[in-house]
N, C-alpha and C positions, 0 to 999 in steps of 0.2 A: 675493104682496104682502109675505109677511115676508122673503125675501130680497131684495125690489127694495129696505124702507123699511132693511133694515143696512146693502146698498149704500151706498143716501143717504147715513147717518150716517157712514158709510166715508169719505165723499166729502168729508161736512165736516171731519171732522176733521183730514184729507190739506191742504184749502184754509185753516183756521186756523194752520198751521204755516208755509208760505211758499204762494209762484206755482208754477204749474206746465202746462208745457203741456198741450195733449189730447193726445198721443200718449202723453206720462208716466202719467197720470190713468189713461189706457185700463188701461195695461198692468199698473198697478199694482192695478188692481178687475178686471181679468182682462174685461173688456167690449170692444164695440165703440165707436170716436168716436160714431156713431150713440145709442147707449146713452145714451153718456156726455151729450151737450145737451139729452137727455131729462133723465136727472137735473141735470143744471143748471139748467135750467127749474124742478122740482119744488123746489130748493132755494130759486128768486125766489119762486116762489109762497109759500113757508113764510115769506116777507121776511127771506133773508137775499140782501145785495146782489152777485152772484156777476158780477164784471166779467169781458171777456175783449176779448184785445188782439191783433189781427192780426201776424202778422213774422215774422222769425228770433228775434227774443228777447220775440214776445207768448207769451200762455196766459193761464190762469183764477187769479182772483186774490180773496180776500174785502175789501170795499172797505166806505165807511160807509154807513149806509144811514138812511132818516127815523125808523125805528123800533128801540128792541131786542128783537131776536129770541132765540129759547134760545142758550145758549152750552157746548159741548161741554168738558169736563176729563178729565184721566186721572187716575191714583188718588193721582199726587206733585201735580198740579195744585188737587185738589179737597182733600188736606188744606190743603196750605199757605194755600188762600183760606181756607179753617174757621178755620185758628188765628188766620189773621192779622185776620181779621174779629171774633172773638173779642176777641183780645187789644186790639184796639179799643174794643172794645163794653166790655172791662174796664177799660181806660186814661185813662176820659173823655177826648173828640176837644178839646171845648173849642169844639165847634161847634154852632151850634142845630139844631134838629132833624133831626141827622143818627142819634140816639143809636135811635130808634124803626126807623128805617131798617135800621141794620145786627142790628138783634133780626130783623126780617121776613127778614132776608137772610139772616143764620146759620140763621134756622128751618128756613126753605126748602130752603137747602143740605143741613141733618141731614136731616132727611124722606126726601133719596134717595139718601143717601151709606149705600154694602153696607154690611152689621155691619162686614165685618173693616177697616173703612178710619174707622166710628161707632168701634170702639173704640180707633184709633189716637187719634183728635180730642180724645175726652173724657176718654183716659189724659193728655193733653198738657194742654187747658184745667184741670182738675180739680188736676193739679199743680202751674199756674204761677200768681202772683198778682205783678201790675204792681207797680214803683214810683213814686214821684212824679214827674211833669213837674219840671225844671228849667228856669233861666233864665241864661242870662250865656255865655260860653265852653261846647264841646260836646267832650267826649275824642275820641280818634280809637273808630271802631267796632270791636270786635271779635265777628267774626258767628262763628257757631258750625252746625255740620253739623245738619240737621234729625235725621239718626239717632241723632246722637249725643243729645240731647232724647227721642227717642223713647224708647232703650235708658232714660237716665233716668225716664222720667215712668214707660214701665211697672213701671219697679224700685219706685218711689213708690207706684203703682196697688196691686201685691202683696206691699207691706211685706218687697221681699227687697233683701240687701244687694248694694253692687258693688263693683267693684277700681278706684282710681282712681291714673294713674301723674302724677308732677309733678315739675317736676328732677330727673330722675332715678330717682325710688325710687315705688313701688306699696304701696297701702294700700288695706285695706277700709276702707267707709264705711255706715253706715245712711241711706241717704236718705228727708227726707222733703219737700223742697219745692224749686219752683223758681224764682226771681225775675228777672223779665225788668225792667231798669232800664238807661234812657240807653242801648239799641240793645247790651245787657250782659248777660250771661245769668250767675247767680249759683244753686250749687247747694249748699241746704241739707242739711250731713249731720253727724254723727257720727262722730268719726274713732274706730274701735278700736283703732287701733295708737296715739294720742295721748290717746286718754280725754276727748276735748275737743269741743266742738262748733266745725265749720268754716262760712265762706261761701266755697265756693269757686268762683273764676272759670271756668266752664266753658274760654273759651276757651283759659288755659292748661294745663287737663290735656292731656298726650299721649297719654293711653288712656283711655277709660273703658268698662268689659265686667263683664257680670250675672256675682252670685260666685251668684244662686241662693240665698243661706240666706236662711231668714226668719229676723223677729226681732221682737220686742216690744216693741210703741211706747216710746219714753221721755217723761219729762215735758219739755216744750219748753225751750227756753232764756228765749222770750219769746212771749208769745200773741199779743206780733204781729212775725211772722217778716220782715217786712220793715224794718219799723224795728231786727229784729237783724241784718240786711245792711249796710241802713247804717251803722250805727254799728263796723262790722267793718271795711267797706270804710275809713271815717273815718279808723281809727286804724292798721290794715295792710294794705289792699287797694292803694291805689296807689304807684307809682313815688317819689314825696316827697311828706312829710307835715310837716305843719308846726303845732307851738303857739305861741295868740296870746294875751295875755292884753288882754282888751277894759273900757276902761273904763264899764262900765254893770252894773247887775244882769244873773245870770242869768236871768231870766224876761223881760228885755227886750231881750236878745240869741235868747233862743229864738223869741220872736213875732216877732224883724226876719228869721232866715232860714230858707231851706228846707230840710227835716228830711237833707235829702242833701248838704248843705255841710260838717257837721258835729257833734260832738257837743262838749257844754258843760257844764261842770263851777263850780258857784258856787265863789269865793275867799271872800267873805263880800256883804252888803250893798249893796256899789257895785262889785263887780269880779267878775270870770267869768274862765275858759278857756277858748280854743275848740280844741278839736283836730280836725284836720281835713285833705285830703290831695286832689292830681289827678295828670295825667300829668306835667305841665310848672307849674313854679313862677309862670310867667306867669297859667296856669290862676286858680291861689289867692291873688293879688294881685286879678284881679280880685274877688274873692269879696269881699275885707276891703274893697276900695273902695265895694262894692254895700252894706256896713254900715253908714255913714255914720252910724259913732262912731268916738271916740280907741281905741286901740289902742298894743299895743307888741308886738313879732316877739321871741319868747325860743326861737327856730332855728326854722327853719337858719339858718347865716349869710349861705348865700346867696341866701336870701329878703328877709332884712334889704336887702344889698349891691343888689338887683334894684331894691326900692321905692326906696330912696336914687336910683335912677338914673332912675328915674319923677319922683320930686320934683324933682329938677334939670332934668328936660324938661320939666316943666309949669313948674316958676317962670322957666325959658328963655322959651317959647310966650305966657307974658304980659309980657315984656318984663324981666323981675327980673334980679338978677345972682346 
């Protein structure tokens, strides 16, 4: 019985990846065709929908079925829905009662995931902490290799340092946090060779590999590590960056945008700073129009030059001269 029910699971696993004929199927479980409709059958019966299509180019195929049945992962399979369920479950969906759902569904998942794949999960959750949902224009993505997060998160997990390469040149770092924002992965460390604390873009390092030493927590930059991303990203994280000086209080520029627009600096009373930064100058036009107060662009110039060319399309679009 225990080699027919691994067969089985053999057999699903085989049928969750593409189609495949009986003669493929046979040969690849080392069985007879015969065999083989036997477990295909065992697999209807367990409801999963197991089609099969006559011809030169039929064979057995997993199709949908009125129920859900278990669902087979491998071990790059079953982290990735952990984290990513996770990181959901940490991100608010912004959806009703889906939040209770993916608690039952992570549970689930830990419950039968082996140690050594439990302690990939919870080195990776344990080290990252979301940033805020935005709104308006979306930078382009930069996705970053699941290893290279791993190598991170366990370097975090055992307070040991790593080597991080970037234009050019290699530097240790003390890391201790990871910040997944806007599809962005940002990694909190310590630079030893700069004496400074960094947010750095994961996906621009070109190396990053465990130095192995440990070292002794230091006292943070900010107790809340994300709003020290932002505010990093704000003023050197992107491609252009631009200060606006906005006509209004600082605290009524702070309550109009999202903590990831920028960062805001009072002039006195009635006036503020905003500094603030994206991929494309286009990006941060919108941003100031989302403000919907007076404003003045004290650079780039060619931020000023951009909006100028916006005003002259919208007083066009209404008829103006």
């Amino acid at each position: 019985m225990a080699a027919t029910t691994t067969r089985v699971l053999r057999l699903l696993s085989l049928l969750q990846d593409r189609s495949y004929t009986g003669r493929e199927l046979a040969e690849r479980l080392g069985i007879t065709e015969r065999t083989l409709r036997h477990d295909v059958q065992r697999l209807r019966e367990l409801g999963y929908p197991v089609h099969a299509e006559r011809g030169a180019v039929g064979g057995y195929r997993i199709g949908q079925g009125a129920k859900m049945p278990p669902l087979l992962l491998d071990d790059d399979e079953a982290v990735a829905v952990a984290v990513a369920v996770g990181l959901a479950e940490d991100g608010s969906t912004g959806i009703a009662d889906i939040d209770a759902s993916l608690t039952r569904a992570l549970a689930k998942l830990q419950q039968i995931l082996p140690k050594r794949l439990q302690r990939k999960v919870t080195a990776l959750r344990a080290a990252t902490a979301v940033g805020p949902a935005t709104v308006g224009s979306r930078e382009p993505d930069a996705p970053v290799p699941a290893a290279t997060l791993t190598v991170a998160a366990g370097a975090i997990r055992d307070g040991a340092t790593l080597l991080v390469a970037h234009a050019g040149t290699e530097t240790e770092v003390e890391p201790y946090r990871l910040i997944s924002w806007r599809r962005r992965w940002f990694l909190v460390a310590y630079d030893l060779g700069a004496h400074a604390w960094r947010a750095l873009p994961v996906a621009d390092l070109t190396r990053l590999r465990s130095a192995s030493r440990r070292f002794a927590a230091r006292s943070l930059p900010d107790d809340d590590l994300v709003a020290f991303v932002l505010r990093e990203v704000a003023q050197t994280g992107w491609k252009v960056h631009a200060r606006v000086t906005v006509l209004a209080p600082a605290e009524t520029v702070i309550a109009r945008i999202n903590p990831a627009v920028g960062v805001v600096e009072a002039v006195d009373s009635h006036t503020c700073v905003l500094v603030t930064g994206a991929d494309a100058l286009e990006t941060i036009a919108i941003y100031l129009s989302m403000l919907m107060m007076d404003f003045r662009v004290d650079g780039p110039p060619e931020l000023a030059a951009h909006i100028a060319t916006l005003a002259r399309r919208y007083t066009e679009a209404l008829g103006g001269s």
